[in-house]
C-alpha positions in Angstrom: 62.7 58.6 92.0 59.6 58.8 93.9 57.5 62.4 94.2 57.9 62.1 98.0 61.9 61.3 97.4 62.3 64.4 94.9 60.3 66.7 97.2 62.7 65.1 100.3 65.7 66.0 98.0 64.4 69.5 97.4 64.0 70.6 100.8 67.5 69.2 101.9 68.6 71.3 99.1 66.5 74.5 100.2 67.6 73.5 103.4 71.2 73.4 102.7 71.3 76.4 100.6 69.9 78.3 103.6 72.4 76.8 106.3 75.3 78.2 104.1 73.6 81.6 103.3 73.2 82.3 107.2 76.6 80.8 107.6 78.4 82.5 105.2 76.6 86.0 105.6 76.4 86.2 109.4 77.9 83.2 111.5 81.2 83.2 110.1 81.6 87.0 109.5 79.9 88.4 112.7 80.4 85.7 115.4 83.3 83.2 115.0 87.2 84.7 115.4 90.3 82.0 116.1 93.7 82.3 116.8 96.0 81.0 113.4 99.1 80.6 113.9 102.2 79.9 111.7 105.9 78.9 112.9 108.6 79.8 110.8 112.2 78.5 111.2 115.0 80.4 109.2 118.9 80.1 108.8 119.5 83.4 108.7 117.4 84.3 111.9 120.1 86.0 114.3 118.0 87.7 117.1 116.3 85.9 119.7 112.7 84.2 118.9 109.9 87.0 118.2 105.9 85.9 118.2 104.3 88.6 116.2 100.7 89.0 116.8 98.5 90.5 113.7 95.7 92.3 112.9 94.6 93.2 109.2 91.6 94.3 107.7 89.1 95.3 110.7 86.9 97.0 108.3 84.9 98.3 111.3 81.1 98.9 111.1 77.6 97.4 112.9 76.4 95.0 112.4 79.5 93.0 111.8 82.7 94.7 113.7 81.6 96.8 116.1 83.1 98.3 118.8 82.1 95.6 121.3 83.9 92.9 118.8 86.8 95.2 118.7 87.0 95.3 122.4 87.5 91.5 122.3 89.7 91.2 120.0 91.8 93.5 121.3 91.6 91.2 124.9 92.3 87.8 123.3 95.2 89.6 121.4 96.7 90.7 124.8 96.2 87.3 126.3 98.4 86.0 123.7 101.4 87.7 125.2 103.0 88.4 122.0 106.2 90.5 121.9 105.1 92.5 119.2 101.6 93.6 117.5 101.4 94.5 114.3 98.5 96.6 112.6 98.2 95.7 108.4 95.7 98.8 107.6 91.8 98.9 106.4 90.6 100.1 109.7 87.9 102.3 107.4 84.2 100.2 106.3 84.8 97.8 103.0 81.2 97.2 102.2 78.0 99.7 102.0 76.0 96.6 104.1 77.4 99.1 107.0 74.3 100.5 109.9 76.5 101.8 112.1 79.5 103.3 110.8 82.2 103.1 113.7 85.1 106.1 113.2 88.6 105.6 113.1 88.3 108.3 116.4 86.0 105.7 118.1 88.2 102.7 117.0 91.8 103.9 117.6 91.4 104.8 121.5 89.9 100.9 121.7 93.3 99.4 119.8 95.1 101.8 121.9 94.3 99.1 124.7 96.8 96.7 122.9 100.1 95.3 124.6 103.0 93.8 123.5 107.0 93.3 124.7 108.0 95.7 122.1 105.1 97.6 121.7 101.9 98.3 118.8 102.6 99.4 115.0 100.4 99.8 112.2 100.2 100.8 108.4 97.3 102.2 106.1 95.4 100.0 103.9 94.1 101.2 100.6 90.3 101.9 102.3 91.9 103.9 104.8 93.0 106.6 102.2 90.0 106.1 100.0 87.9 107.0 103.0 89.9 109.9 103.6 88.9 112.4 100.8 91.0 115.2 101.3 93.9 113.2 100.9 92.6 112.3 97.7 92.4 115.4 96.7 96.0 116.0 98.1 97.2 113.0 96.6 98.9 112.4 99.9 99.4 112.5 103.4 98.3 113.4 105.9 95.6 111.0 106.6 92.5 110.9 109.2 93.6 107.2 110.1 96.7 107.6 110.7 97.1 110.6 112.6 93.9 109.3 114.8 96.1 106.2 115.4 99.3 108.3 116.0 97.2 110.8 118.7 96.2 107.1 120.8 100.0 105.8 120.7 100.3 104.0 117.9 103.4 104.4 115.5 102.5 104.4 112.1 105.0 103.5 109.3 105.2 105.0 106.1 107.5 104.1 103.3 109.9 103.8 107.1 112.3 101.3 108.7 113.7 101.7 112.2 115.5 98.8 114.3 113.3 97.6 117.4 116.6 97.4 119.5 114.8 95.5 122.0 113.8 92.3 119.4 117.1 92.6 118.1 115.3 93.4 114.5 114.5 96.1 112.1 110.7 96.6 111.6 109.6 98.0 108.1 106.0 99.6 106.9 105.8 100.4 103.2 102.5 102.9 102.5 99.9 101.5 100.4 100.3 100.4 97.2 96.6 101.0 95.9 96.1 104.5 98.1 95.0 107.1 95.1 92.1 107.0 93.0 93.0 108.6 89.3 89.8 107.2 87.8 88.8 104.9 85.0 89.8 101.9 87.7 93.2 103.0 88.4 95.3 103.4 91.4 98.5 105.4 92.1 100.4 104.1 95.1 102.1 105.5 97.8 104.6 102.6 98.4 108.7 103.3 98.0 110.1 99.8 98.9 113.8 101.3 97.8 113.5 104.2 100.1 112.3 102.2 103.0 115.4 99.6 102.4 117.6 102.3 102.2 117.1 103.1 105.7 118.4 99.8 107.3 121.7 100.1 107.9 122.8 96.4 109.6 122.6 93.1 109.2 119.8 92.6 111.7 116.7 90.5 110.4 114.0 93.0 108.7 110.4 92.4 109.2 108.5 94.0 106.9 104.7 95.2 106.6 103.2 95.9 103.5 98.9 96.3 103.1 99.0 94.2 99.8 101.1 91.2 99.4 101.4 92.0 95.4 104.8 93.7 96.4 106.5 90.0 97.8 108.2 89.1 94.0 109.8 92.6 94.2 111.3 92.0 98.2 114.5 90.8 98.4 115.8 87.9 100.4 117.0 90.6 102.6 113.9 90.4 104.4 113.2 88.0 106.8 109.4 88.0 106.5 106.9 89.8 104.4 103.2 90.3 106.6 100.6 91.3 104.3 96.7 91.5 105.0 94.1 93.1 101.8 93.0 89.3 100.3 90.9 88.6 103.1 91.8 85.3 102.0 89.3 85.6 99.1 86.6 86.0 101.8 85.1 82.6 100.7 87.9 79.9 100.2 87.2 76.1 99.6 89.7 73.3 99.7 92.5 76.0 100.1 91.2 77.9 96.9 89.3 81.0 96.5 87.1 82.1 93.3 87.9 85.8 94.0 91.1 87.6 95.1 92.2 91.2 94.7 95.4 90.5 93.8 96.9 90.2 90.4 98.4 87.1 91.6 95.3 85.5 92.3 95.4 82.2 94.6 99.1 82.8 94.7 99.0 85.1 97.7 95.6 84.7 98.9 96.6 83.3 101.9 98.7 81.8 104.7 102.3 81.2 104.5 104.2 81.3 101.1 108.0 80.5 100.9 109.4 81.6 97.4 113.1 81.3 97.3 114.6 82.9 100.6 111.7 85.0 101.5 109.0 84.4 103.4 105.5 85.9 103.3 102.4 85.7 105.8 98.9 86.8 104.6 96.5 87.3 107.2 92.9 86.3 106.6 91.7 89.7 108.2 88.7 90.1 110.5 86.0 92.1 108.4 84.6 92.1 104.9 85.3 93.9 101.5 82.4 94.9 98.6 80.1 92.0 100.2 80.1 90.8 104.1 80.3 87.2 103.2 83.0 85.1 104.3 82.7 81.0 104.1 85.9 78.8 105.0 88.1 82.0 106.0 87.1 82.3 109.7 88.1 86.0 111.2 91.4 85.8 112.5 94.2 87.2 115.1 97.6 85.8 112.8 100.4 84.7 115.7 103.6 84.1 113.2 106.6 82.9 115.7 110.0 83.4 114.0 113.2 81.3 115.6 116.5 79.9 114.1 
């Protein structure tokens, strides 16, 4: 090789290395959103066909979600028309790159502005109660994000089920399953999946939100589907594998559909950032699951 062709080389290297910095850390993150959407056919589907629109892991803070972003995702949600819009928790910052903190009562009057058939439900990820620290010290509810969200209209499900008589379904929100902080790296949860089972009384299909998808082995075929958020998909994912997850499951969960058995499981790919705000190959995302027989 030449000088000339090794100095070439170099700066397509330098050159490269840059494009995917600025891609990863502000491009992708800050600027791009899409509409994924997943179609999922099941025997046992008895009520009439539901399109679920999702939201997980806003993460809300300048200069990456703002308010402004916000706003338009909450109009390209409603434009969707979905029957039903689901909220999968971590409203709160995930990353200390944050010049603008936005607060949850900023942010919950602007997902108020949300519409669906069968109306807007959400449930708390595990920053919303690490943000929150007099819960922490409580060890419990009640939380600033959730009653913020509650006060602009939007039900917020805790360890509940009730049947959404109008989708012909029951809709489920376990609590978080990461939500207290008792030190040296450990977490208590908050999450009673027999409790919130307990509760549906029918055969109708069960829809079931849950912050972390490391509860799915321990769902039962019961549930129709399992929507999950927290992995962000790894935040950088290459030929449909990531180098990081928070999960204990690693890849297994880190994103998009997952059939195991009977049961099926959707994990969002989120619209902000955790620890760093990087993401490369997992584009922000508005999840559109439509369920039929």
């Amino acid at each position: 090789m030449t000088r000339r062709g090794f100095i070439k080389g170099l700066l397509a290297v330098m050159l490269a290395g840059l494009f995917a910095a600025t891609y990863g850390f502000f491009i992708e993150p800050a600027l791009r959103l899409r509409v994924r959407k997943w179609r999922i056919r099941r025997a046992d589907w008895t009520a009439p066909p539901l399109r679920i629109a999702v939201l997980a892991d806003l993460h809300v803070g300048e200069p990456y979600v703002g308010l402004k972003r916000v706003q338009q995702i909450v109009r390209r949600t409603n434009a969707l028309s979905p029957d039903l819009i689901l909220l999968l928790g971590d409203y709160a910052a995930g990353h200390r790159i944050n010049l603008q903190p936005v607060k949850i009562a900023d942010l919950a009057p602007v997902l108020s502005g949300l519409q669906a058939k069968h109306g807007v439900y959400a449930v708390l990820g595990n920053h919303d109660w690490w943000d929150d620290r007099s819960a922490q010290k409580r060890r419990g509810g009640p939380n600033l994000y959730g009653d913020a969200l509650r006060r602009n209209g939007i039900r917020v499900l805790s360890n509940e089920a009730f049947k959404l008589d109008g989708a012909g379904i029951w809709l489920a929100g376990l609590e978080d399953q990461l939500a207290i902080y008792t030190g040296n790296g450990r977490y208590q949860g908050l999450d009673d999946l027999p409790a919130t089972l307990r509760q549906i009384t029918d055969d109708a299909p069960v829809v079931m939100m849950a912050h972390e998808p490391d509860i799915f082995p321990k769902v039962p075929d019961r549930v129709a589907l399992t929507l999950s958020g927290h992995t962000h998909g790894g935040q950088v994912r290459l030929f449909g594998w990531s180098p990081v997850v928070p999960s204990k499951f690693g890849n297994r969960y880190a994103y998009g559909h997952v059939r195991e058995g009977n049961r099926d499981l959707v994990v969002s790919g989120g619209i902000g950032c955790s620890i760093l705000p990087v993401r490369f190959g997992v584009t922000p995302e508005i999840t559109v699951i439509e369920l039929f027989s």
